[in-house]
C-alpha positions as a Markdown table, in Angstrom:
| # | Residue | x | y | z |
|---|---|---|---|---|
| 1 | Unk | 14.9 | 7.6 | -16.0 |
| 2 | Unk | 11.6 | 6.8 | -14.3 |
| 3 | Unk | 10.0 | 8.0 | -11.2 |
| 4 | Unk | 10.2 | 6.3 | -7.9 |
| 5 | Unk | 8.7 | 7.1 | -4.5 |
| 6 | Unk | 10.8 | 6.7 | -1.8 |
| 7 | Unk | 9.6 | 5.8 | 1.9 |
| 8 | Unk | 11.9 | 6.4 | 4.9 |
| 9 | Unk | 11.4 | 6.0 | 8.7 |
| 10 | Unk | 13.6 | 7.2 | 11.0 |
| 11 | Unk | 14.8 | 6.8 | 14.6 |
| 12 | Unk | 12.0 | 8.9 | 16.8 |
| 13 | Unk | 15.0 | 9.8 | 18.9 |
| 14 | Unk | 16.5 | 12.2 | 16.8 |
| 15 | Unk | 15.2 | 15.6 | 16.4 |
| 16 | Unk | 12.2 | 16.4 | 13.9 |
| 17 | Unk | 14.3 | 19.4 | 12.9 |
| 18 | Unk | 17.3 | 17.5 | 11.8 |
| 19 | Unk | 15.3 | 15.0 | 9.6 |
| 20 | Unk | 15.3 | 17.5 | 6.6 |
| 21 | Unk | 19.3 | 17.9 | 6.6 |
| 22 | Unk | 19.8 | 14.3 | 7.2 |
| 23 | Unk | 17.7 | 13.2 | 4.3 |
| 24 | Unk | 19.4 | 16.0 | 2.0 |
| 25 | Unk | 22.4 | 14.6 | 2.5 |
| 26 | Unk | 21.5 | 11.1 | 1.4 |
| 27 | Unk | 19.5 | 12.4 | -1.9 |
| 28 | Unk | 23.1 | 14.1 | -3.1 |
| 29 | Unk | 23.6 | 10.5 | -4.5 |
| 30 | Unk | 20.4 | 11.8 | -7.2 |
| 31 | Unk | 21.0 | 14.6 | -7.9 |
| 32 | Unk | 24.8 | 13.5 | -8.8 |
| 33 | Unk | 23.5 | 11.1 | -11.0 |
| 34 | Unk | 21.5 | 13.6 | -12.9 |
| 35 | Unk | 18.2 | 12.9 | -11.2 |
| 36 | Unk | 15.4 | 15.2 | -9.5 |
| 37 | Unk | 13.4 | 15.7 | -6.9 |
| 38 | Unk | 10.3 | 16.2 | -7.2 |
| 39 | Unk | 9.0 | 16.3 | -4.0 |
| 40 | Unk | 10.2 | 15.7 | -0.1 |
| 41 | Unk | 7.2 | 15.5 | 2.1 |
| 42 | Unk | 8.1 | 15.2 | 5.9 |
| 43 | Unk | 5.1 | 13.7 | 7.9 |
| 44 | Unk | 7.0 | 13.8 | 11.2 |
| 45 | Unk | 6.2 | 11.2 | 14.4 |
| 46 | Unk | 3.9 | 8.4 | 13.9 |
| 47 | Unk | 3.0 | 5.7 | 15.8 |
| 48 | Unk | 3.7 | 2.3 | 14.1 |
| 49 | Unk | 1.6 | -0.8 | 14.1 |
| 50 | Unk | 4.5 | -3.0 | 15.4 |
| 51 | Unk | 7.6 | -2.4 | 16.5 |
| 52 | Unk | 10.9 | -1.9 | 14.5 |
| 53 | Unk | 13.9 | -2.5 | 16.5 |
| 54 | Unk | 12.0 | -2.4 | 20.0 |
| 55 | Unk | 10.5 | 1.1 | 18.4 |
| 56 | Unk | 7.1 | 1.9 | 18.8 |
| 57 | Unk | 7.1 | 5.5 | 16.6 |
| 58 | Unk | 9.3 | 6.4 | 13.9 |
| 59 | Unk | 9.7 | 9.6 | 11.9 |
| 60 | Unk | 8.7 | 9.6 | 8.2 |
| 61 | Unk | 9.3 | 10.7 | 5.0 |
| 62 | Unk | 8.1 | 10.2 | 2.1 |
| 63 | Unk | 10.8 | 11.5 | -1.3 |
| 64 | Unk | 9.1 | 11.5 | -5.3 |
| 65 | Unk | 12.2 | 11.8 | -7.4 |
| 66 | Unk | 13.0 | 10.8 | -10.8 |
| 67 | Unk | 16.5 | 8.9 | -11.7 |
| 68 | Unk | 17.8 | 6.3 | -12.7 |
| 69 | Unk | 17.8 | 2.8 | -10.8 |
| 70 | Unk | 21.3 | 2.8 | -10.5 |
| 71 | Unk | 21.1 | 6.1 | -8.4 |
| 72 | Unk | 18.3 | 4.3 | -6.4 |
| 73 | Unk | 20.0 | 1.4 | -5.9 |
| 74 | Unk | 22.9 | 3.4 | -3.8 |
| 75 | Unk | 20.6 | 5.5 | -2.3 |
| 76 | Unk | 18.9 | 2.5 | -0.8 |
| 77 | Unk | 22.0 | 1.0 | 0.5 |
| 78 | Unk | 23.7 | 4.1 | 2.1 |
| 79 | Unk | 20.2 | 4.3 | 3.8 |
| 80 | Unk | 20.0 | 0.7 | 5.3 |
| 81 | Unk | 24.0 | 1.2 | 6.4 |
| 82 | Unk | 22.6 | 4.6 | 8.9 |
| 83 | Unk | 21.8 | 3.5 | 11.9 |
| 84 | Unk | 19.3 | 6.0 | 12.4 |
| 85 | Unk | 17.5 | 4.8 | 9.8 |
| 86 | Unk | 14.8 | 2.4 | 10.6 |
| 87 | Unk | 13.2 | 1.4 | 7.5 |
| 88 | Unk | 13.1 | 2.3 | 3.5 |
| 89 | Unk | 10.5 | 1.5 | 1.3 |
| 90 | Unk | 11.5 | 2.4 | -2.8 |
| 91 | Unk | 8.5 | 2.0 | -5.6 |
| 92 | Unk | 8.6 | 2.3 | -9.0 |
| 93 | Unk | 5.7 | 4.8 | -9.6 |
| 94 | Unk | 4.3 | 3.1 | -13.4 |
| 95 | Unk | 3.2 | 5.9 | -15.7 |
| 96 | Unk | 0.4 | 3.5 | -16.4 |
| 97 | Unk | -1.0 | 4.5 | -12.8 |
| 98 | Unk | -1.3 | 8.0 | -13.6 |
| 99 | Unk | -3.6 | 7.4 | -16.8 |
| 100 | Unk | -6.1 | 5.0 | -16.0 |
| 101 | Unk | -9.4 | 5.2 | -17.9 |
| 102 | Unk | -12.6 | 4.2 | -15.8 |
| 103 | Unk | -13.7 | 1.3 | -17.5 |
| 104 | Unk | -17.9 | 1.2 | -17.8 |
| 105 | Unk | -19.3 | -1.5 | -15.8 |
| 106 | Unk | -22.3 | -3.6 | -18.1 |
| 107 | Unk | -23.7 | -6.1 | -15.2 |
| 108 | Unk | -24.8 | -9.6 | -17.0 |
| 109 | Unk | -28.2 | -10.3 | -17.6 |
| 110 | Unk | -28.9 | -13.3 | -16.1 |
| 111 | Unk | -32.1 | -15.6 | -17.3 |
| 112 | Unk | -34.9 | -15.7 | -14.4 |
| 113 | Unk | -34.4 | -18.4 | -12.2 |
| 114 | Unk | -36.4 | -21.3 | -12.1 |
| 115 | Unk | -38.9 | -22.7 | -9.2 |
| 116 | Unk | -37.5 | -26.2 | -7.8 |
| 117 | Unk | -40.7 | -27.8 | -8.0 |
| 118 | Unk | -42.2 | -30.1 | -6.0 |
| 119 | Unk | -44.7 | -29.7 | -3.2 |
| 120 | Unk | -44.1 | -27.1 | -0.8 |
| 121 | Unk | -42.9 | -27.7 | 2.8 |
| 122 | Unk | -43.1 | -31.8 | 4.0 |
| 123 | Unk | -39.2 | -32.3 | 3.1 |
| 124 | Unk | -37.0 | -34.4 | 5.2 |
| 125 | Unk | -36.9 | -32.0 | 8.1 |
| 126 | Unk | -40.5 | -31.5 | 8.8 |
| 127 | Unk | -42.2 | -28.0 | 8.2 |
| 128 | Unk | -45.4 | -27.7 | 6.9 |
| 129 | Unk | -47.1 | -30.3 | 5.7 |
| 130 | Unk | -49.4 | -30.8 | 2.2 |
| 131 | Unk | -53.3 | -30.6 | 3.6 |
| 132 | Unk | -54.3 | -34.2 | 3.6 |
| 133 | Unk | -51.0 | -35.7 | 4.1 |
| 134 | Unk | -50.3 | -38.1 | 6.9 |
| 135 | Unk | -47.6 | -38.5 | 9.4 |
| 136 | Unk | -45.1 | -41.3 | 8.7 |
């Protein structure tokens, strides 16, 4: 089993209260399969950047569970066959991501840099010229 975040956004015309019941009877499918959830977090209307089937604000939710990928894999279809669901999102949250270990950051030491040389100013664009020096 591993543990997956799932992102849902539904139709803004249905009612904010019924999103809970509606997503509760989709996440059966995990808990069937022996999985758990580990947290549902509604966040409700949103404006989107661009539209989603002529949509301009969608309701979202955002489901931590842990199951198998079978038991995601079904969940994610019955989803996308809803038509009041607009979009889903599943991730595969890596254990890896939870335990990462600043790494200390040794900046290179780099040799002074050396001058270029030459005389200063003159060049092929004009500037300043060399005291003494004559106009070509």
């Amino acid at each position: 089993m591993h543990n997956y975040e799932l992102m849902v956004i539904m139709d803004p015309s249905i009612d904010e209260r019924t999103v809970a019941p509606t997503l509760d009877k989709f996440l059966t499918v995990i808990t069937a399969a022996g999985g758990t959830l580990d947290k549902i977090d509604i966040w409700g209307r949103r404006r989107m950047t661009y539209q989603i089937q002529k949509h301009s604000e969608g309701l979202y939710a955002v489901v931590n569970m842990n199951t198998t990928s079978e038991a995601v894999q079904e969940l994610d279809r019955q989803l996308n066959l809803n038509e009041s669901i607009l979009r889903t999102k599943v991730l595969r949250l890596e254990e890896a991501i939870f335990s990462i270990n600043p790494i200390e950051f040794v900046p290179e030491e780099k040799p002074p840099r050396a001058g270029r040389g030459g005389p200063r100013g003159g060049g092929a664009r004009g500037g300043k010229r060399p005291a003494g020096a004559k106009a070509e």
